[in-house]
C-alpha positions as CSV (number, residue, x, y, z in Angstrom):
1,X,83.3,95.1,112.2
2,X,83.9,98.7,113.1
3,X,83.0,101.3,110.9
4,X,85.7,101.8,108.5
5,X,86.9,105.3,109.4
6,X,86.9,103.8,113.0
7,X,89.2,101.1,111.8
8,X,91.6,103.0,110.1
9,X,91.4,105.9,112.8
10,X,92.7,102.7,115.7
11,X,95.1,101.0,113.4
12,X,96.9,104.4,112.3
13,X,98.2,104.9,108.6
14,X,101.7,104.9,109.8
15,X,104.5,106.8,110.9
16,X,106.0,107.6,107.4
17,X,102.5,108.8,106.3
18,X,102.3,110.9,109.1
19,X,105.7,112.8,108.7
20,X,104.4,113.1,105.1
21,X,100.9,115.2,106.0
22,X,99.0,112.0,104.2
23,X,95.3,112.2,105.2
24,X,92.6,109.8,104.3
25,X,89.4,112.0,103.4
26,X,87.4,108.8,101.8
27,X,88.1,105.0,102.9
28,X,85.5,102.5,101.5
29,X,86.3,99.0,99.5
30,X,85.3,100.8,96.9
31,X,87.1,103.6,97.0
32,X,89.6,105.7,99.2
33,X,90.9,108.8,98.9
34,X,93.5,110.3,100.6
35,X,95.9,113.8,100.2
36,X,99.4,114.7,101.0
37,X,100.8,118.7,100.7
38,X,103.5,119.4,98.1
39,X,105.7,120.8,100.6
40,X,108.0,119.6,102.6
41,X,107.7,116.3,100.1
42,X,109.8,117.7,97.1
43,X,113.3,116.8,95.8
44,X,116.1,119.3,94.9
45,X,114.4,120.9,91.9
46,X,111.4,121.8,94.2
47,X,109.2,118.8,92.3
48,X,107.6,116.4,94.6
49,X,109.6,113.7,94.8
50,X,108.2,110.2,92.9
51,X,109.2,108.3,95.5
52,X,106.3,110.6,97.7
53,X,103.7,109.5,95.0
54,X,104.5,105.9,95.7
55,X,104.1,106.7,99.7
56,X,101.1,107.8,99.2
57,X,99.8,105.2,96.0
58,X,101.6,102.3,98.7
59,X,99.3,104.0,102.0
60,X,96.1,104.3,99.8
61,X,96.5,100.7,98.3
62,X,97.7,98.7,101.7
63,X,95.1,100.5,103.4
64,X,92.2,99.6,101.4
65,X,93.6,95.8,101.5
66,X,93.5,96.2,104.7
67,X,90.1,96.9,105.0
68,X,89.0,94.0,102.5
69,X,90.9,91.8,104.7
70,X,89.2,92.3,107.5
71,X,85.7,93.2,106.5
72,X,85.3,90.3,103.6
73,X,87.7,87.7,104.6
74,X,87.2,87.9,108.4
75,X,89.5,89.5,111.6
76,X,93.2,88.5,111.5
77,X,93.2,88.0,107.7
78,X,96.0,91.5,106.8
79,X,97.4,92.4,103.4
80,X,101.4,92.5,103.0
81,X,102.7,94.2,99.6
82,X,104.5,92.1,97.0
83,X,104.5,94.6,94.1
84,X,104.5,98.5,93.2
85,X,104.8,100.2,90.4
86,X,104.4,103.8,88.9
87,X,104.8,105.8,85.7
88,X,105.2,109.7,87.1
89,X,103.3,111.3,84.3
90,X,103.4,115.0,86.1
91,X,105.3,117.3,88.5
92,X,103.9,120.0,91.1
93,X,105.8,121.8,92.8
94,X,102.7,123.0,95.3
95,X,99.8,122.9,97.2
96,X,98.3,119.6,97.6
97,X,97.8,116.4,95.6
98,X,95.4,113.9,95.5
99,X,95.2,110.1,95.5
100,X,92.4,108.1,94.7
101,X,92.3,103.8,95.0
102,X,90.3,101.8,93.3
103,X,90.5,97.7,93.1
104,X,91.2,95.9,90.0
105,X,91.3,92.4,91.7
106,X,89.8,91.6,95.3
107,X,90.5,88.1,95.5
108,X,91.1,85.5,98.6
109,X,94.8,85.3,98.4
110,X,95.7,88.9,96.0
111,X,94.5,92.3,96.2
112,X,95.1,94.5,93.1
113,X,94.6,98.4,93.3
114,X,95.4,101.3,91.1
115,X,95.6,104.9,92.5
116,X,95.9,107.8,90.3
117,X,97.6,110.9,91.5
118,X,96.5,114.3,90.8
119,X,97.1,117.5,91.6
120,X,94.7,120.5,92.2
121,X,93.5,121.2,88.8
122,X,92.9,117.7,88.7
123,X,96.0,116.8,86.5
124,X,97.3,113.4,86.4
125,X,100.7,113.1,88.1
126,X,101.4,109.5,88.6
127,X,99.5,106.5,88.1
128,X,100.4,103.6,90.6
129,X,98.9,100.0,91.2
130,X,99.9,98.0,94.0
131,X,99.6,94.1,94.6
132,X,99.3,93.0,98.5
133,X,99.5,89.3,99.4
134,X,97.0,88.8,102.5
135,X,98.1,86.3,104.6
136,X,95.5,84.4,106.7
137,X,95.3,84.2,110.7
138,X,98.3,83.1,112.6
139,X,97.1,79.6,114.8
């Protein structure tokens, strides 16, 4: 197996992530991190939309399945998403914010993750967890 920054560097995070400026700055089982600017991901009232917080909590948490998958459970083996939620407990209206993913469940047929959202000051803005499905090698 490739490094992991190698991995997700080849596979991509995706063209919605792109348009939205989301970079991966951490991306470990463990762990990843990843940030997105305020701007240009806002609603009407200038807030950053929720539906940007779940991009990102959805890009952080796949992508980490993703990883499992392959490194633990062996190449071909990819997470699909069955379940998001969030609870927006924040609003910025600039600079950049911050996602963080950690698992709750790493199992052989689930993957749960939580990602909490923050802004600069390190606020809490949404708190999101994500359940992917992986499927197992196509024969």
């Amino acid at each position: 197996m490739k490094e992991p920054i190698d991995y997700l560097r080849d596979r991509g995070v995706g063209a919605l992530a792109e348009k939205m400026g989301i970079k991966f700055t951490e991306y470990t089982i463990e762990r990843s991190r990843a940030e997105m600017p305020a701007e240009g991901n806002t609603q009407p009232l200038g807030l950053v939309h929720g539906g940007a917080y779940v991009v990102l909590g959805e890009s952080l948490g796949s992508m980490t399945a993703a990883l499992y998958a392959q490194t633990v459970l062996g190449a071909g083996y990819h997470p699909v998403g069955i379940e998001i939620n969030a609870s927006h407990s924040g609003s910025a209206t600039s600079g950049t914010v911050y996602g963080e993913c950690t698992p709750i469940h790493l199992g052989k047929t689930l993957t749960v993750h939580q990602i909490r959202i923050t802004d600069e000051n390190d606020r809490l803005l949404s708190t999101i967890r994500i359940t992917n499905l992986i499927k197992s090698p196509r024969k």
